[in-house]
C-alpha positions as CSV (number, residue, x, y, z in Angstrom):
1,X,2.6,14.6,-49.4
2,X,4.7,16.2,-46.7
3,X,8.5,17.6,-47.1
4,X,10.7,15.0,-46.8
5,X,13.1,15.7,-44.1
6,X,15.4,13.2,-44.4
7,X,16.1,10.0,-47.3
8,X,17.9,7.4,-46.4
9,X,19.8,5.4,-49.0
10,X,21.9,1.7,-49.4
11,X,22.9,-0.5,-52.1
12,X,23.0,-4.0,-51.5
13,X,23.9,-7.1,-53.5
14,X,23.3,-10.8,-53.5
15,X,20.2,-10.6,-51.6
16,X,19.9,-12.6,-47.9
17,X,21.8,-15.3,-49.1
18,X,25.7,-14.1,-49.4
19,X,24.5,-10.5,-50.4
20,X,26.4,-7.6,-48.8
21,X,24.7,-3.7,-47.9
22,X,26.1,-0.8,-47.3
23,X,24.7,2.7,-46.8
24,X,25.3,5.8,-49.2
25,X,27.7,7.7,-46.4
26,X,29.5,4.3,-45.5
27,X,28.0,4.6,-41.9
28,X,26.7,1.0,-42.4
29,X,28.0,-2.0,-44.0
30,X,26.7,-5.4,-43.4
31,X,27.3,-8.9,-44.9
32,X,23.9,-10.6,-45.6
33,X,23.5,-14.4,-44.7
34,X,20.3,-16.5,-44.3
35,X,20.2,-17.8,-40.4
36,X,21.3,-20.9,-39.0
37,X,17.6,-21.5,-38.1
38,X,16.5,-21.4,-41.7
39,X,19.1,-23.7,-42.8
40,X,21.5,-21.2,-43.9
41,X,25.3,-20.8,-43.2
42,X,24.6,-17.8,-40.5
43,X,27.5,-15.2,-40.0
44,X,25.9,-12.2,-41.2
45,X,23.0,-10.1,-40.4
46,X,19.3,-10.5,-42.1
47,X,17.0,-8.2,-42.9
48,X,14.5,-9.5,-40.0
49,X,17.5,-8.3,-37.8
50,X,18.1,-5.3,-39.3
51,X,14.3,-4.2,-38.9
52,X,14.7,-5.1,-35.3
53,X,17.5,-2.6,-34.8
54,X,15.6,-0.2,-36.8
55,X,12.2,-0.7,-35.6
56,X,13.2,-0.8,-31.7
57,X,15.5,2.7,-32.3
58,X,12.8,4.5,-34.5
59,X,10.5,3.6,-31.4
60,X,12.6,5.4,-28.8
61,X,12.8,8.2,-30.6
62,X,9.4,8.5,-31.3
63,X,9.3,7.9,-26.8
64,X,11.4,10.6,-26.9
65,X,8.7,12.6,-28.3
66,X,6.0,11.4,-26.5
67,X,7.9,11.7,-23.0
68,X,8.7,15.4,-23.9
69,X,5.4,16.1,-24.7
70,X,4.0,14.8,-21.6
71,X,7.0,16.0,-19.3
72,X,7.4,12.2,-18.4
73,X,11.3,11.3,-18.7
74,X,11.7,8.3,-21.3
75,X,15.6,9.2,-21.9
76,X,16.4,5.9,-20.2
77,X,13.7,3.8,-22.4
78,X,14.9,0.3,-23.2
79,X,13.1,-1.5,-25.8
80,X,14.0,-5.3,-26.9
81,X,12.5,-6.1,-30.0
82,X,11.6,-9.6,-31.7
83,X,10.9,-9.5,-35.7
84,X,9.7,-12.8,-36.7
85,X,9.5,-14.5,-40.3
86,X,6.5,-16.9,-40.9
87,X,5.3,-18.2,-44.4
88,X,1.7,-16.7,-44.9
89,X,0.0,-19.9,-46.3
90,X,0.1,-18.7,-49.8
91,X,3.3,-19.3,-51.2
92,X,4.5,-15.7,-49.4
93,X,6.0,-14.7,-45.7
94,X,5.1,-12.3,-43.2
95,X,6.8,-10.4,-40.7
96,X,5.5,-10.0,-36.8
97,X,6.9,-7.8,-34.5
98,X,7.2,-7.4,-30.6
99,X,8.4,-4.5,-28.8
100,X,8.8,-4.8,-25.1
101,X,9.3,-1.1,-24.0
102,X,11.1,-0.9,-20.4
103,X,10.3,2.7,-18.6
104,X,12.7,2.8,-15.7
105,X,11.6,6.3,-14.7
106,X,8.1,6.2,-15.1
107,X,7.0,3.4,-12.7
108,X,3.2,4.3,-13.0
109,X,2.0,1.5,-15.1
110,X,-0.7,3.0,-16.6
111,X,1.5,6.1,-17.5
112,X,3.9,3.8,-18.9
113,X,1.9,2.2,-20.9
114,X,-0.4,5.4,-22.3
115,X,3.2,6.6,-23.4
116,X,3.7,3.4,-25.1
117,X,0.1,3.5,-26.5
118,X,0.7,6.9,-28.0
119,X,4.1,6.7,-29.5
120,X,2.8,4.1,-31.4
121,X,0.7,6.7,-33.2
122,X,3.9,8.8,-33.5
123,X,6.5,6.3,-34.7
124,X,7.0,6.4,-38.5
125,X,7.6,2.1,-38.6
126,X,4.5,1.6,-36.9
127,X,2.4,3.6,-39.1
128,X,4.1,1.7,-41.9
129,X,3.2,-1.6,-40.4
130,X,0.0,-1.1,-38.9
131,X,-3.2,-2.6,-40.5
132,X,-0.4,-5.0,-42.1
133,X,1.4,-7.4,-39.4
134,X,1.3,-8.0,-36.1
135,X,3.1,-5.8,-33.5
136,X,2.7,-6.7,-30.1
137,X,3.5,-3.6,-27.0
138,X,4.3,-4.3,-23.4
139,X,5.2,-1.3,-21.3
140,X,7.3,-2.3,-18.1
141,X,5.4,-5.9,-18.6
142,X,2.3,-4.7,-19.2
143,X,0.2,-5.5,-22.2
144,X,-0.5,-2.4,-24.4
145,X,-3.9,-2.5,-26.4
């Protein structure tokens, strides 16, 4: 196993349904409600929103990366993400995940998309994910494979 280089670390309580999370260094604190759309009372964040957040900004970085390596600028790389819940058939849920990467500076489409393509090797969450849910990649529209 590698040196670790950096741990993050939260405590939460009460789960998605009134629980509350907060980081060790008090950078993040979040109340935790179930969504409107699943018949809960909203007004707080979930977890599917919170690997959103984390997902899309873990995948700029890992742009960032890219874009440096390739002398291609990414610094003004917009991503929307989706994270979607769905019950898996057996009892259990899983998570999907679309990133759609905006390039504003790289207007090549197939450059934009081999950046995409490649910092999906690079970013830590989608190694985590991969082979385990769906993520879906556009690049300035375009469908990465």
């Amino acid at each position: 196993m590698a040196k670790t280089i950096y741990t993050a670390e939260a405590h939460v309580t009460g789960g998605r349904a009134a629980g509350h999370g907060r980081t060790s260094d008090d950078a993040l604190e979040v109340d935790l409600r179930i969504p409107e759309e699943m018949g809960g009372p909203g007004g707080g964040t979930n977890p599917e929103e919170l690997f959103a957040v984390g997902y899309a900004a873990c995948f700029e970085g890992a742009l960032g990366v890219v874009g440096r390596r390739a002398k291609a600028d990414t610094s003004d790389a917009e991503i929307d993400s989706k994270v979607s819940l769905s019950p898996d058939g057996k009892g259990g849920f899983v998570l999907g995940v679309e990133l759609d990467v905006t390039l504003p500076s790289v207007p090549e489409a197939e450059t934009a998309v081999d950046l995409v393509r490649v910092a999906h090797t690079v970013c830590p969450y989608s190694n985590a994910t991969r082979g385990n849910i769906d993520v879906v990649l556009t690049a300035n529209g375009a469908p990465v494979a």
